[in-house]
VOBA-1610 file (N, C-alpha, C; in pm, whole numbers, padded with zeros to 5 digits, always signed):
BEGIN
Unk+09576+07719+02338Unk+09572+07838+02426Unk+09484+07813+02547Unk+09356+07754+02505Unk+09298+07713+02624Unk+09336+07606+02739Unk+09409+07521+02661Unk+09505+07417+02770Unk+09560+07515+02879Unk+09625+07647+02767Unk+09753+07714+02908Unk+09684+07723+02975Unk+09577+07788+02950Unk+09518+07857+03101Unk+09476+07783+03158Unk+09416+07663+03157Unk+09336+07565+03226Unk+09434+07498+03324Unk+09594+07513+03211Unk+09707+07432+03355Unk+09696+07529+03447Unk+09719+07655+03411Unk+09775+07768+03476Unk+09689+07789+03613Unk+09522+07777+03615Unk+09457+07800+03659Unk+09466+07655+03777Unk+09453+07545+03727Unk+09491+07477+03783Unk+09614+07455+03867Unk+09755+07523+03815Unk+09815+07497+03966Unk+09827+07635+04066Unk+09745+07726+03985Unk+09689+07849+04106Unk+09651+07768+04228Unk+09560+07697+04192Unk+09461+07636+04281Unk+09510+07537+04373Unk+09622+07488+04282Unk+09689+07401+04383Unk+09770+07466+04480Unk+09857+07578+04389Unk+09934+07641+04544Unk+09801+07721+04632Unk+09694+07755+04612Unk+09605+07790+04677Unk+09586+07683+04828Unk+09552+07596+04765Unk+09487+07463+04870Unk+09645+07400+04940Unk+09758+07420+04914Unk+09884+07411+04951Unk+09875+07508+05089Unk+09877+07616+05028Unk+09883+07742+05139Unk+09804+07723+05229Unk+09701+07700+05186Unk+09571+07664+05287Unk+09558+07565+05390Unk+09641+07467+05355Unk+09660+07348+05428Unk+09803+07368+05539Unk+09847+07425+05481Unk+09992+07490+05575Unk+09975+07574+05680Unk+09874+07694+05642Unk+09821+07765+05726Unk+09766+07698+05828Unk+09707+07636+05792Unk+09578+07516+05878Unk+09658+07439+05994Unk+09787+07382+05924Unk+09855+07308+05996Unk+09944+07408+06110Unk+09963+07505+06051Unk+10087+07585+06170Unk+09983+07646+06258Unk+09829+07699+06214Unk+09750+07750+06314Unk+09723+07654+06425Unk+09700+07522+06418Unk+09664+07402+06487Unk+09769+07346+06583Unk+09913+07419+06539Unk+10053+07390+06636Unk+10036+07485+06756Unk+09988+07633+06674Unk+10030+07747+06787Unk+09936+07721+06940Unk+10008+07748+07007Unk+09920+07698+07174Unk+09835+07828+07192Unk+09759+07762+07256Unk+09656+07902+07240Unk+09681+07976+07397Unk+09633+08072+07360Unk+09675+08188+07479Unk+09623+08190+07606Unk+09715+08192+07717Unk+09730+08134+07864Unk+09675+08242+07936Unk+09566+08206+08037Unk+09541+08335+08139Unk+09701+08396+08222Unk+09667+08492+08304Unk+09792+08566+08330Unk+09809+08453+08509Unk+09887+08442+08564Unk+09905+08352+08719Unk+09876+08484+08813Unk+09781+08488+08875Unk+09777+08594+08998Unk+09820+08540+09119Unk+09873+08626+09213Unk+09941+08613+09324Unk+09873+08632+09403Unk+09792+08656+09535Unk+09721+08797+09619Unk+09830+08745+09734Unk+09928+08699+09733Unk+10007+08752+09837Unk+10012+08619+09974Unk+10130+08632+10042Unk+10126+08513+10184Unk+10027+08582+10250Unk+09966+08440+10303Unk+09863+08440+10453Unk+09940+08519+10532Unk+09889+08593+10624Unk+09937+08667+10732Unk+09854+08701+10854Unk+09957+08754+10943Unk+09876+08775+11066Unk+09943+08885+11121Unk+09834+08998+11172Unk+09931+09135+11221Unk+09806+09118+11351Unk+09858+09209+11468Unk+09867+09161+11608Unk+09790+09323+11642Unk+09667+09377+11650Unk+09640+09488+11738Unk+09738+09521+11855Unk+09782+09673+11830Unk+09661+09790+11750Unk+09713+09848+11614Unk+09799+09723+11518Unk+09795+09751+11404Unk+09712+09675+11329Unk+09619+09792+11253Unk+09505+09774+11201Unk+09517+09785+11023Unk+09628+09835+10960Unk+09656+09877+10819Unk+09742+09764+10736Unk+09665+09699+10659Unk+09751+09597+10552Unk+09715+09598+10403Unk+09817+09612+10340Unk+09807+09659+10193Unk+09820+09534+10145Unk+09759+09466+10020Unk+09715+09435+09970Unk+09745+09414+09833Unk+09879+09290+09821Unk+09934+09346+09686Unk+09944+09225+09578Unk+09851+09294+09478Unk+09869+09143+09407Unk+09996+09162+09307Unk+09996+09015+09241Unk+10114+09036+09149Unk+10109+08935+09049Unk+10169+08936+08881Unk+10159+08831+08824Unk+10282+08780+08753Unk+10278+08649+08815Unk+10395+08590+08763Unk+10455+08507+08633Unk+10529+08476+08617Unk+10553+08372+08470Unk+10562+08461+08342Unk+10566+08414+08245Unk+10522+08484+08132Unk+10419+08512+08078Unk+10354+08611+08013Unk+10248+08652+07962Unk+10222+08720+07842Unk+10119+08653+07810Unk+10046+08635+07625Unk+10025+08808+07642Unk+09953+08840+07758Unk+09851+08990+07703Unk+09948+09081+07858Unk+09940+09261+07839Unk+09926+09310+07947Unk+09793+09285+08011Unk+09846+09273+08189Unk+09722+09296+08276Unk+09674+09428+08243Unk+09518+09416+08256Unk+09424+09549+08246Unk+09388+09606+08375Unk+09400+09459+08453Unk+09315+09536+08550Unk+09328+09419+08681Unk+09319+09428+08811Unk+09304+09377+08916Unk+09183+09407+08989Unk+09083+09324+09058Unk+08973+09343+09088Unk+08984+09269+09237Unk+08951+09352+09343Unk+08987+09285+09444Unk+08853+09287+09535Unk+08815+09209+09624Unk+08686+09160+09677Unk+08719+09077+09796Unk+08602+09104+09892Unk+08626+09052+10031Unk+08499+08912+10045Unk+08596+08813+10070Unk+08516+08623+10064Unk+08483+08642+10190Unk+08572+08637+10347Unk+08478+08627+10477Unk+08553+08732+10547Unk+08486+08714+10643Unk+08495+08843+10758Unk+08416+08946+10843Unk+08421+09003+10908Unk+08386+09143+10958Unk+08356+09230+10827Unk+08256+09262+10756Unk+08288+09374+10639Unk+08425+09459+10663Unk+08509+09537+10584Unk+08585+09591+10588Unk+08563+09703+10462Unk+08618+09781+10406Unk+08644+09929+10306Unk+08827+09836+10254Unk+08776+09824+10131Unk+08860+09805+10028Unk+08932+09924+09972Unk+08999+09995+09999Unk+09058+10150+09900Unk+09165+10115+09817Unk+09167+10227+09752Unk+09250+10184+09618Unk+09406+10282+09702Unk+09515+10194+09638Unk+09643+10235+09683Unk+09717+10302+09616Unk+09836+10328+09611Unk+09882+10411+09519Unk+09942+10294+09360Unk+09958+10194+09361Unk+09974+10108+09302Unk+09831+10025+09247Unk+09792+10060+09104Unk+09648+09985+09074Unk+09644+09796+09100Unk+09744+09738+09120Unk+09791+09623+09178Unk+09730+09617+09296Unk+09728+09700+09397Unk+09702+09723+09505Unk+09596+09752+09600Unk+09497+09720+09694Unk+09447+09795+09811Unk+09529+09781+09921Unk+09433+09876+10000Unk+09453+09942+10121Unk+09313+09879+10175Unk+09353+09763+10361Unk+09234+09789+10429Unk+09254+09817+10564Unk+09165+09846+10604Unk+09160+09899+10779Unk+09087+09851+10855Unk+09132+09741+10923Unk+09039+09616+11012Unk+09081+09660+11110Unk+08961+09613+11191Unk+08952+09717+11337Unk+08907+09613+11400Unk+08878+09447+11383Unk+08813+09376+11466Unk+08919+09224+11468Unk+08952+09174+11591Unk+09002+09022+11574Unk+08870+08930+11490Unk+08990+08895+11388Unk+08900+08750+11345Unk+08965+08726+11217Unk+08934+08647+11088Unk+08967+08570+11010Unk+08913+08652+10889Unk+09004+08715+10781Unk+08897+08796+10676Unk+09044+08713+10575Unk+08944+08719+10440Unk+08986+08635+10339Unk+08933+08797+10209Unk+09038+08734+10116Unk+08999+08840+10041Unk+09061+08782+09878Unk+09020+08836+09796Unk+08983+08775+09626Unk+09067+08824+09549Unk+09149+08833+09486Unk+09183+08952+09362Unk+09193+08859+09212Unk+09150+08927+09138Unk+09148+08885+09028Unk+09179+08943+08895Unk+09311+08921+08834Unk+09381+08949+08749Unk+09319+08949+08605Unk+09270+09055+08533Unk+09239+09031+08359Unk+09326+09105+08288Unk+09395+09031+08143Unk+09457+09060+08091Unk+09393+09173+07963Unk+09455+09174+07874Unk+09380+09263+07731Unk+09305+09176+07640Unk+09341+09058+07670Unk+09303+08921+07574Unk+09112+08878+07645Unk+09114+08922+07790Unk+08998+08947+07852Unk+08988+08809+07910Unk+09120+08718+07945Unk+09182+08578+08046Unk+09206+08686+08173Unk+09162+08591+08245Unk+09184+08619+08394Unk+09198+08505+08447Unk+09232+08562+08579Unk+09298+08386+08684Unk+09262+08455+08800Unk+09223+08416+08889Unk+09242+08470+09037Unk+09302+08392+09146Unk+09296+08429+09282Unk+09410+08383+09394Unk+09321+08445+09493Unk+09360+08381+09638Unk+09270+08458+09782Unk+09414+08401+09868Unk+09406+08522+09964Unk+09483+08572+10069Unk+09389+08584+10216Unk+09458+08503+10340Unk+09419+08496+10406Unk+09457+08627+10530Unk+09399+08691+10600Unk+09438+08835+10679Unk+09389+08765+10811Unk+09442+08719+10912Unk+09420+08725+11037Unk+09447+08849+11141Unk+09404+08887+11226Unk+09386+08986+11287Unk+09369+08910+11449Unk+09525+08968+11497Unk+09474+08887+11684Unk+09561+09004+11736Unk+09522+08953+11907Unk+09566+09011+11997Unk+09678+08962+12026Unk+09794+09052+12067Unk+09914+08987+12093Unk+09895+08943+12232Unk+09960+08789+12204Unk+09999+08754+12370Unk+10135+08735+12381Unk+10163+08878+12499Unk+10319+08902+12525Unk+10310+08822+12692Unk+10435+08811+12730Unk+10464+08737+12834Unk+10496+08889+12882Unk+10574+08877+13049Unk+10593+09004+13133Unk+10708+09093+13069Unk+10767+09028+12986Unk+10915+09141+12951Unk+10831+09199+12875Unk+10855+09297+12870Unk+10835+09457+12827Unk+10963+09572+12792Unk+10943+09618+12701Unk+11041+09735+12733Unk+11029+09861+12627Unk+11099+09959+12599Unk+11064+10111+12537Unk+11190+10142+12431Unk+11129+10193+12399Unk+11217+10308+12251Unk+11177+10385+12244Unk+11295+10520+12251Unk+11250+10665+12234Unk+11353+10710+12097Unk+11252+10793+12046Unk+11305+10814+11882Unk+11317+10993+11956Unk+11449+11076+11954Unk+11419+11212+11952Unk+11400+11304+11904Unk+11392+11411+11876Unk+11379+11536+11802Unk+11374+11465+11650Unk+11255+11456+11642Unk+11181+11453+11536Unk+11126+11554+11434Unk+11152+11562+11309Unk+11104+11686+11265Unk+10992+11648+11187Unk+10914+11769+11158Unk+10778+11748+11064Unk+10761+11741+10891Unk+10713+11607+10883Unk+10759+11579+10712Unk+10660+11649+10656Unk+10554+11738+10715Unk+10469+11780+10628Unk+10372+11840+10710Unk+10430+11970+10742Unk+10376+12074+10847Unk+10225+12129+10811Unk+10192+12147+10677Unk+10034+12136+10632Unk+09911+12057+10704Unk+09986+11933+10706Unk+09919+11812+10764Unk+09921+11772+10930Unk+10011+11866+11002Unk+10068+11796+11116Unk+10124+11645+11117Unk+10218+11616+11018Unk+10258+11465+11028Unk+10363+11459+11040Unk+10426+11364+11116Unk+10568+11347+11127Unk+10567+11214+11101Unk+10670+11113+11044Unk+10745+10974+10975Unk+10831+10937+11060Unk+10787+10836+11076Unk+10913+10772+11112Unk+10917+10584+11045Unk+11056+10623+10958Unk+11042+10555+10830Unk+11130+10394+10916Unk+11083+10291+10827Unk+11111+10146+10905Unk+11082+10170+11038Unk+10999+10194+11074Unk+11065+10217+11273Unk+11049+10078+11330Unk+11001+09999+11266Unk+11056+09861+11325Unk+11207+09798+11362Unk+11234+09879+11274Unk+11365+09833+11350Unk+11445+09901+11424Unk+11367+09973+11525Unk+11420+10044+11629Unk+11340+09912+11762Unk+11297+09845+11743Unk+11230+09722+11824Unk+11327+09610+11754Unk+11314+09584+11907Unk+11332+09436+11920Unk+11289+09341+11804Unk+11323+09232+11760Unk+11241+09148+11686Unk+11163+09040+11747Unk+11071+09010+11677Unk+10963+08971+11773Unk+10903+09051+11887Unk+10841+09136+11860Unk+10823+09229+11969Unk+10654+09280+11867Unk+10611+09295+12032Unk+10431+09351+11958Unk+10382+09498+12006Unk+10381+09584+11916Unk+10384+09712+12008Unk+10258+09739+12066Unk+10275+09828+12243Unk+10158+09847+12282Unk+10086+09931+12270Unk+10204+10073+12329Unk+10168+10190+12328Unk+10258+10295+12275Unk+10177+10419+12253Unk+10262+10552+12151Unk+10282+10655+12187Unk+10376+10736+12277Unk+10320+10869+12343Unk+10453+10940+12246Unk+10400+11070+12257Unk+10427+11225+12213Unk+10481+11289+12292Unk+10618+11364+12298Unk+10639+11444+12361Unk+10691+11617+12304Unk+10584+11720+12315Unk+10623+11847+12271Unk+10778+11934+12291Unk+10816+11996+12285Unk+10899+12054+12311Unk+10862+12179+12417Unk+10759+12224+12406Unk+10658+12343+12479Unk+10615+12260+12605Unk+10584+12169+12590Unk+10499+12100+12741Unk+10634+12011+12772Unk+10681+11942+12727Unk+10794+11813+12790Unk+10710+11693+12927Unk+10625+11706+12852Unk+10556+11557+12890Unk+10504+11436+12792Unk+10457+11354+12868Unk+10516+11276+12751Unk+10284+11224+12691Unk+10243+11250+12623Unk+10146+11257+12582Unk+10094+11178+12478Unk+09982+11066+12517Unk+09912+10947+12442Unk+09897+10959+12302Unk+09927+10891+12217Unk+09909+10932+12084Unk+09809+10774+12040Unk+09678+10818+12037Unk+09562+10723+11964Unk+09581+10620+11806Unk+09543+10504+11852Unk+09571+10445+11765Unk+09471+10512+11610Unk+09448+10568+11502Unk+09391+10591+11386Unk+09283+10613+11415Unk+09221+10464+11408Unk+09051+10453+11420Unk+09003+10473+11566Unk+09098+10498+11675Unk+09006+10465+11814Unk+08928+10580+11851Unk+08800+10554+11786Unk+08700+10641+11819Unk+08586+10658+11883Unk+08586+10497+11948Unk+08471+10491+12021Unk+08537+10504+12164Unk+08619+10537+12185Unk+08707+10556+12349Unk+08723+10722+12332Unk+08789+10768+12242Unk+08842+10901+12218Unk+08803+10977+12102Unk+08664+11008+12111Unk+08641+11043+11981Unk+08718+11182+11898Unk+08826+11246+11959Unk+08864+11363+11927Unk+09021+11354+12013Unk+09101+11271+12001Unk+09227+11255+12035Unk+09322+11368+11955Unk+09398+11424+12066Unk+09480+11519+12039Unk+09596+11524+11959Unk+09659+11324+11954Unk+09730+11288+11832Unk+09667+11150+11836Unk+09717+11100+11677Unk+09671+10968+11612Unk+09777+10927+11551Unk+09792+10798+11560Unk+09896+10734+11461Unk+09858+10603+11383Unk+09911+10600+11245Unk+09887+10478+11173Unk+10014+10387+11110Unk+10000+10308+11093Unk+10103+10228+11015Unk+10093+10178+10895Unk+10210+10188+10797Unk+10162+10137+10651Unk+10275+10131+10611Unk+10356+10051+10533Unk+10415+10056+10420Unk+10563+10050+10495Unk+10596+10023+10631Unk+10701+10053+10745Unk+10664+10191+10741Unk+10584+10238+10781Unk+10626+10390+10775Unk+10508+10402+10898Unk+10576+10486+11068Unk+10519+10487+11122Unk+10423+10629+11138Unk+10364+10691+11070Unk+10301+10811+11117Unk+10228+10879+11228Unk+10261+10986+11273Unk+10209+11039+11393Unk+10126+11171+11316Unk+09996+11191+11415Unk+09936+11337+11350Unk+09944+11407+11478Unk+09953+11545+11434Unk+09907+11667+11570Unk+09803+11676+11572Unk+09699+11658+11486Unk+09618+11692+11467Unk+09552+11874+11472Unk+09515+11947+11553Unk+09498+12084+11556Unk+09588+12155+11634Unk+09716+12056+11708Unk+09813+12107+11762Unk+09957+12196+11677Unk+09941+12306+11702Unk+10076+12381+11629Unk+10186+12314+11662Unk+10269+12283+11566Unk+10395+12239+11552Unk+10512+12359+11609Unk+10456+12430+11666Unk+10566+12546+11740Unk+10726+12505+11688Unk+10730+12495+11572Unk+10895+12490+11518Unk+10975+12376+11605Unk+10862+12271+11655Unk+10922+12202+11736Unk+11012+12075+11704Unk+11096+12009+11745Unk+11107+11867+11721Unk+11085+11728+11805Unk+10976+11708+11818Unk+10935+11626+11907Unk+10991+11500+11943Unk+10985+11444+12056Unk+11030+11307+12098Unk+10919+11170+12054Unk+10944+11094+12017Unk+10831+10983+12012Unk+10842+10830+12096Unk+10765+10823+12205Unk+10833+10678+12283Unk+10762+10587+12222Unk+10810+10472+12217Unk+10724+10338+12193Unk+10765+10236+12284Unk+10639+10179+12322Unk+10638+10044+12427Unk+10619+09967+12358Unk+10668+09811+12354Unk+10694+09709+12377Unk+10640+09608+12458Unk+10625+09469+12418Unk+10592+09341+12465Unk+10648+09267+12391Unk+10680+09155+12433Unk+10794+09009+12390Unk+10758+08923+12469
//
């Protein structure tokens, strides 16, 4: 009786140290888990007096863990304001000065692997030769009369290609002249401009700022250089 158990016990032990060694061996195959590939996006260069570039990272290939999180940070430059976009992938910045700004993002997964990537943002002045020329967008209506804002969605491609824009004027329906519309930030020339416009996302926005929209539909010109 004591034999049985002593075999019995004995080849417990063996399929024990069997299992054990199998385990051992398939744990030692599995590849161990890969940070996630971050993107921060092509070098670029946008031409004053557009000052707005979003900021989009992205991760490619396959992946062990979800991303948690993107962490984005400025390497050289002019300081700039990093904002968060509507996409957590994403900022928003607003450079207001020619020169060379570099910027960081860095991808962590749930596994707590990260990888990062840097994106280069140049910022110049356009040099247009003498051709010049205009686009008028008309009766425009207001996407969001709360705000005084009116859209005007892709409007690049109401320009030329290759073309660097100069200037933005407004025209009311009440006055019918044709009236400067300030680039966003220009505040050390105009600290209280009567309209402002920004660019983001193709989407060209104009503000009234404290001007009543008198049920109007306004004209919008844009100038040109090539």
């Amino acid at each position: 009786m004591k034999e049985n158990v002593s075999l019995r016990i004995m080849i417990i032990v063996g399929f024990l140290l069997i299992f054990a060694a199998c385990k051992k061996d398939i744990m030692s195959h599995q590849p161990l888990p890969k940070p996630p590939v971050v993107h921060a996006g092509k070098d670029t260069v946008i031409y004053l007096p557009f000052s707005s570039y979003d900021m989009k990272g992205s991760v490619k290939g396959e992946m062990d863990s979800w991303i948690v999180s993107y962490t984005w940070r400025q390497l050289t430059g002019p300081p700039v304001d990093i904002v968060m976009f509507t996409n957590f992938s994403s900022r928003a910045v607003d450079i207001k000065m020619v020169g060379d700004y570099e910027f960081e993002v860095t991808a962590t997964d749930g596994r707590g692997l990260s990888s990062r990537d840097t994106v280069k943002v140049t910022v110049a002045v356009p040099n247009c030769s003498s051709r010049k020329g205009e686009t008028i967008i008309i009766s425009l209506p207001w996407n969001y009369e709360w705000t005084m804002e009116l859209n005007i969605y892709d409007f690049l491609s109401y320009l030329p290609s290759e073309t660097y824009l100069t200037n933005i004027y407004i025209k009311r329906d009440a006055s019918g002249v044709w009236e400067t519309v300030a680039p966003y930030y220009w505040s050390s020339s105009n600290p209280n401009p009567s309209y402002q416009w920004e660019y983001g996302n193709g989407i060209l926005a104009v503000y009234a700022g404290k001007n009543n929209t008198e049920d109007d539909t306004p004209d919008v010109k844009i100038e040109y250089c090539y």
